[in-house]
KEKOL-656466 format. One record per residue (C-alpha): residue number from 1; x, y, z. Coordinates in Angstrom, 3 decimals. Layout:
BEGIN
{NUM, {X, Y, Z}};
...
***
This chain:
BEGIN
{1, {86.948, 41.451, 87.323}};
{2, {89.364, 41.820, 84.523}};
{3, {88.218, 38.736, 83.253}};
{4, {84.848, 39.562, 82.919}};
{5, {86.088, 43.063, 81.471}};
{6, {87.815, 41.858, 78.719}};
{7, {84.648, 39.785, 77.649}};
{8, {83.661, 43.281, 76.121}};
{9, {86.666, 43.458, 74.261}};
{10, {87.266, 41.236, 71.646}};
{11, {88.882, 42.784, 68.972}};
{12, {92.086, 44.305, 70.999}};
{13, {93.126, 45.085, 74.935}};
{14, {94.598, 48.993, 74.368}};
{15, {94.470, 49.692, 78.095}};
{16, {98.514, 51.230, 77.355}};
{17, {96.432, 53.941, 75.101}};
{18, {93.449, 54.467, 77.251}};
{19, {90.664, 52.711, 75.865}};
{20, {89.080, 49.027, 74.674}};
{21, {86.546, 48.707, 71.692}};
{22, {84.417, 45.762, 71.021}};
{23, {85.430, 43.842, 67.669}};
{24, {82.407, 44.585, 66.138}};
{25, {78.943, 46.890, 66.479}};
{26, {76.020, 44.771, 67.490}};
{27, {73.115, 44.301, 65.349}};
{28, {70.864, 46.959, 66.790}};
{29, {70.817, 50.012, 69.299}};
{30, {68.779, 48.238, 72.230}};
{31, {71.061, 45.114, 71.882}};
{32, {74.499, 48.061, 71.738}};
{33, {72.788, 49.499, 75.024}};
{34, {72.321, 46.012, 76.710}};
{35, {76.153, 45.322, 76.204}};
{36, {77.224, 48.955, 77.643}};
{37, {75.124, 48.243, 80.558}};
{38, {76.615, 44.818, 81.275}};
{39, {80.517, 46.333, 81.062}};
{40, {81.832, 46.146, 84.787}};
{41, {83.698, 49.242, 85.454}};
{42, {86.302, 50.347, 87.895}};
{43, {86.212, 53.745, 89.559}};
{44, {89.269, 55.098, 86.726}};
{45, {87.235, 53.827, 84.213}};
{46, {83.938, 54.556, 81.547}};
{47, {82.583, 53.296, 78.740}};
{48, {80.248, 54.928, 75.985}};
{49, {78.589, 54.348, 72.723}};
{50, {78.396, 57.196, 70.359}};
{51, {74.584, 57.272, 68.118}};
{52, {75.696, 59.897, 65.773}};
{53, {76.125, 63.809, 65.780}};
{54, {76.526, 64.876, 69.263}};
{55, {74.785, 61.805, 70.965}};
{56, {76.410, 59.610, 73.066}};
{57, {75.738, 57.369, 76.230}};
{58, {78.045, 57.457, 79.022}};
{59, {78.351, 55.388, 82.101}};
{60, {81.085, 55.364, 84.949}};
{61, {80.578, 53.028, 87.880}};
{62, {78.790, 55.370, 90.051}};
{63, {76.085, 56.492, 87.030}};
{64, {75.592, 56.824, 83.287}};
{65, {74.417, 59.771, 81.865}};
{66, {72.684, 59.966, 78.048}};
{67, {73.930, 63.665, 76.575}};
{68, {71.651, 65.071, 72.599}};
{69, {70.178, 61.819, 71.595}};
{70, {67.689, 63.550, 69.715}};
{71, {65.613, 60.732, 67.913}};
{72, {68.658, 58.149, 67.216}};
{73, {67.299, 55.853, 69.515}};
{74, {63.790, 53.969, 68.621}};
{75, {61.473, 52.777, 70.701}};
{76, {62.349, 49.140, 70.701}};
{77, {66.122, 50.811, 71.645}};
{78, {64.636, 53.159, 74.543}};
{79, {62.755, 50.260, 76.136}};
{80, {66.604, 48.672, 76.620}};
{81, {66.953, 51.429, 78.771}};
{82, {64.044, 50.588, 81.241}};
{83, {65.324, 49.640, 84.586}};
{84, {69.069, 50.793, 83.913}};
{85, {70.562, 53.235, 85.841}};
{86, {70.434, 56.617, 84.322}};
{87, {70.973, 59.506, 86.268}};
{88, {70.366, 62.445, 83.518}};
{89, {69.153, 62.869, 80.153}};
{90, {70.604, 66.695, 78.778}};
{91, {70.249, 68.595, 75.922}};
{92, {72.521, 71.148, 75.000}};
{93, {70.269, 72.925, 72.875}};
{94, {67.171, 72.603, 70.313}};
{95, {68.052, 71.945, 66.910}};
{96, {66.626, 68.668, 65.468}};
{97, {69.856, 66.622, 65.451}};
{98, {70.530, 66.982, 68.879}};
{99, {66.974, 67.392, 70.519}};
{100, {63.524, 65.601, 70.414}};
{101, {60.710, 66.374, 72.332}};
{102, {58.431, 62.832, 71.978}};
{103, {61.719, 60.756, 71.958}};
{104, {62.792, 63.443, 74.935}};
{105, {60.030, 62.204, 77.094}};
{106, {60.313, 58.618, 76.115}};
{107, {63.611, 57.877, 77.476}};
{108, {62.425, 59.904, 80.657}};
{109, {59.209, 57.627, 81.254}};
{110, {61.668, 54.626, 80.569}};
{111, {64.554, 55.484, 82.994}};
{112, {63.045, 57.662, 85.767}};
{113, {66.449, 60.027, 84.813}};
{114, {65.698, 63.908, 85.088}};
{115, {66.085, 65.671, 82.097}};
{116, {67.872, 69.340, 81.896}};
{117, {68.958, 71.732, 78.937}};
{118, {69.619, 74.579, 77.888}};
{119, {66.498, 77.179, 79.270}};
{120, {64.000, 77.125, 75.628}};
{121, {64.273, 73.098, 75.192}};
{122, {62.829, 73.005, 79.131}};
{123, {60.424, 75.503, 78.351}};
{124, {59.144, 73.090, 75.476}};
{125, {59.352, 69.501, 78.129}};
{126, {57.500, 71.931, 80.700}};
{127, {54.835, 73.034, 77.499}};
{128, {54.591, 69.511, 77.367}};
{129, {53.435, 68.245, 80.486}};
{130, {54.610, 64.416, 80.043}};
{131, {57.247, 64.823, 82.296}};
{132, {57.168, 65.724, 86.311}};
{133, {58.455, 69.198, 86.983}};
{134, {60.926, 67.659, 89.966}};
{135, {62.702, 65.754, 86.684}};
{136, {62.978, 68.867, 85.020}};
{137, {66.127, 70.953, 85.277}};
{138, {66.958, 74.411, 83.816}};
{139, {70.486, 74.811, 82.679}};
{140, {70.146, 77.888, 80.507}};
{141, {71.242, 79.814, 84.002}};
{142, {74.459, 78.153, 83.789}};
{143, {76.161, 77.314, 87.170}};
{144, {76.661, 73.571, 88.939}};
{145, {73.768, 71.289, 89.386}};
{146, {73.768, 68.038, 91.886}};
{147, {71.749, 65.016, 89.918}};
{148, {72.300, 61.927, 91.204}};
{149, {76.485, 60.786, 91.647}};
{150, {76.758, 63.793, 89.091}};
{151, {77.802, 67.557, 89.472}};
{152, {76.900, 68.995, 86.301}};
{153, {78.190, 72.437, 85.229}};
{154, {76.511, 74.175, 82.528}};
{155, {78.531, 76.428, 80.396}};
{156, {77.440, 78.753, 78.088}};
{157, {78.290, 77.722, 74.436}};
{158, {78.640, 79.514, 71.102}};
{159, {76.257, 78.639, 68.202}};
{160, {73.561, 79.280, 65.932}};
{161, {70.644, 80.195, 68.964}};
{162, {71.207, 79.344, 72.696}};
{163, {73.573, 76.690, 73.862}};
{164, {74.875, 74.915, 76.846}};
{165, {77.759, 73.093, 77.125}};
{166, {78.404, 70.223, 79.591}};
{167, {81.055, 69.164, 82.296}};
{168, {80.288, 66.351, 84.575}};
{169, {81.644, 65.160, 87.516}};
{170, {81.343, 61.807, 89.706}};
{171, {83.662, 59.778, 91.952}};
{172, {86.588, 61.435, 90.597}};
{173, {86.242, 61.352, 86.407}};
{174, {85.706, 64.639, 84.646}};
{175, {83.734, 64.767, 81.597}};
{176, {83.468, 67.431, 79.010}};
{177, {80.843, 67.712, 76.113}};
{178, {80.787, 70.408, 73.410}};
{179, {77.929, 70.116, 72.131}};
{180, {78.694, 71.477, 68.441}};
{181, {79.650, 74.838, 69.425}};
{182, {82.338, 77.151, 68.428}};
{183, {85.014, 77.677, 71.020}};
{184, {84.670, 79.215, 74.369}};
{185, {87.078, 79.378, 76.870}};
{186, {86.835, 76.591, 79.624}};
{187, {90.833, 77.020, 81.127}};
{188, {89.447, 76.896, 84.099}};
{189, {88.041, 72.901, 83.828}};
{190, {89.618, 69.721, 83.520}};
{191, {88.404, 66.771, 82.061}};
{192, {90.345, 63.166, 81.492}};
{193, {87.244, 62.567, 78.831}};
{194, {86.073, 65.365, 76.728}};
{195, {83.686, 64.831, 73.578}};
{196, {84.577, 67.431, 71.474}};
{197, {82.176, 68.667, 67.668}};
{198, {85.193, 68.821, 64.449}};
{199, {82.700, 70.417, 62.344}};
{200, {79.954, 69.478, 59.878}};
{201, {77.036, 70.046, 59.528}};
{202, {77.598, 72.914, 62.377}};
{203, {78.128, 76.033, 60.902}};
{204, {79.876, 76.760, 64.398}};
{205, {82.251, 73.786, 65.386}};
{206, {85.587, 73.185, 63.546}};
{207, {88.677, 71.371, 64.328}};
{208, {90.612, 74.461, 64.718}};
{209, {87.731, 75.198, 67.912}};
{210, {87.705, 71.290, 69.001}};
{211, {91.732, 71.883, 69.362}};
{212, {91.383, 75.058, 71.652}};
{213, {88.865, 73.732, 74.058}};
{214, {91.189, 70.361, 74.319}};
{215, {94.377, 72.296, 75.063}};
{216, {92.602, 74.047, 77.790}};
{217, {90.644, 71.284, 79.261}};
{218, {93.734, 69.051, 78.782}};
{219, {91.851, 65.879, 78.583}};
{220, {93.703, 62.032, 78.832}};
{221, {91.500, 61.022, 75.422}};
{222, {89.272, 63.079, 73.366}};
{223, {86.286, 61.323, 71.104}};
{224, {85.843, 63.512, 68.657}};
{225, {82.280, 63.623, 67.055}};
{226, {80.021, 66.052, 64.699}};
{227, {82.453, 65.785, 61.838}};
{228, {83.544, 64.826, 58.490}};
{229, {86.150, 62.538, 58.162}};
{230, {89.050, 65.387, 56.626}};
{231, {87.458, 67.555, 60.024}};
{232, {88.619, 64.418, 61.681}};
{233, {91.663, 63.942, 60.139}};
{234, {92.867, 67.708, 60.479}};
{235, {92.644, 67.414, 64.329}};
{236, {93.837, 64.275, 64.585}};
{237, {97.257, 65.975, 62.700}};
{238, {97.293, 69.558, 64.449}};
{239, {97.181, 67.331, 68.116}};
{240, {99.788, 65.025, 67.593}};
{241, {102.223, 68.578, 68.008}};
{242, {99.686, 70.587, 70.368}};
{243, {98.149, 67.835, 72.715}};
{244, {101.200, 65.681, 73.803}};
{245, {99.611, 62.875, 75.880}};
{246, {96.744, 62.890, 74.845}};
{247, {94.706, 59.965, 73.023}};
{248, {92.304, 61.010, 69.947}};
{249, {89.590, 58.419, 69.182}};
{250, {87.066, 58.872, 66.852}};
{251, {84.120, 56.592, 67.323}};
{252, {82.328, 54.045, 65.193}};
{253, {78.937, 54.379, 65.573}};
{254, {77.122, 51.686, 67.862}};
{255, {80.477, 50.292, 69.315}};
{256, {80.732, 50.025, 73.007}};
{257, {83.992, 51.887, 74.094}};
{258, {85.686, 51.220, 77.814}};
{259, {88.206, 53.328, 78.650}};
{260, {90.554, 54.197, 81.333}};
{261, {90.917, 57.676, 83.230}};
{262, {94.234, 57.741, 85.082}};
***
């Protein structure tokens, strides 16, 4: 198994600081998603690929979740996905970087996932009619939601217009994503991965926020997304004091990253 593992991981084995990247992006989205999808995973581990702003793919071995993709996947990339084993497609909220209705419904017809958000972006998939109303699952309510391996709890955010923020759970790893959101307190989850927005272009999210949702979720690594690379670069700095153990990554886009959830 470790063998096989470290076939994903050419460029450096950094298992002592949580996480494995491959040595270099592949030449398109669909072939990225083909590699995530071939990763074997234990049951401490996950890997992801960020697409840009808030959007990210995430698998675990019991499921794989696909959190704001808005339209950074094409069609060519979202037929990759057919067959694979999704379990959810959400949307934390409406604006054009993080949500697309025709690419919405695409990657539902193409991996049989249900899709949730927060309640106006299900309003719009239920306007539309493309996708069955069993797939469809309102998270503007807030509260926990069974799909699939995954308990999914739906928190309200802080931002320009309704948002949800997301905290998943499955055989034992705790996720956290911010959305881009300003901060709201969430002391009362954990999460050994949290994807946390630095900043730009939100006119909500900020390192300073990023920061206060990490020391209360207390997370093993943070990816930090939604940024510019001084937002970056200012958390990175204020954690190395204020999150002791904690790992910081910030992604390249289209890289498959494994990492490890003690």
């Amino acid at each position: 198994m470790k063998k096989a593992f470290l076939r994903f991981a050419a460029a450096a084995v950094l298992f002592g600081l949580g996480f494995t990247a491959a040595g270099a992006a592949a030449a398109s989205p669909a072939a990225v998603v083909q590699e995530l999808f071939a990763v074997p995973l234990a049951e401490n581990q996950a890997a992801f690929i960020y697409l840009g702003y808030s959007a990210v793919i995430i698998r675990t071995a019991k499921g794989a979740v696909i959190i704001d993709p808005a339209g950074q996947l094409l069609k060519e990339d979202i037929e990759a996905l057919r067959g694979k084993k999704v379990d959810a497609i959400l949307f934390t909220h409406g604006h054009g970087d993080h949500f697309m209705l025709d690419a919405a419904v695409d990657l539902a017809k193409a991996t049989g996932a249900a899709v949730g958000g927060e309640s106006q972006i299900v309003q719009a998939i239920k306007k539309g009619g493309a996708i069955p109303a069993d797939k469809i699952v309102d998270f503007g309510t807030g509260g926990a939601k069974t799909l699939g391996p995954w308990t999914i709890t739906a928190i309200q955010g802080q931002h320009i217009g309704s948002i949800v923020l997301f905290h998943l759970a499955a055989g034992g790893i705790n996720l956290f994503h911010g959305g881009d959101s300003a901060y709201v307190p969430v002391k009362n989850l954990s999460a050994g991965l949290a994807f946390l927005p630095a900043g730009a272009p939100s006119p909500t999210a900020s390192p300073e926020a990023a920061l206060k949702m990490a020391q209360d979720l207390k997370p093993r690594i943070v990816v930090l997304f939604h940024g510019s690379d001084a937002q970056y670069t200012e958390f990175k700095d204020k954690a190395k004091a204020a999150l002791t153990g904690t790992e910081v990554i910030v992604p390249d886009k289209l890289r498959v990253y494994a990492v490890k959830i003690p």
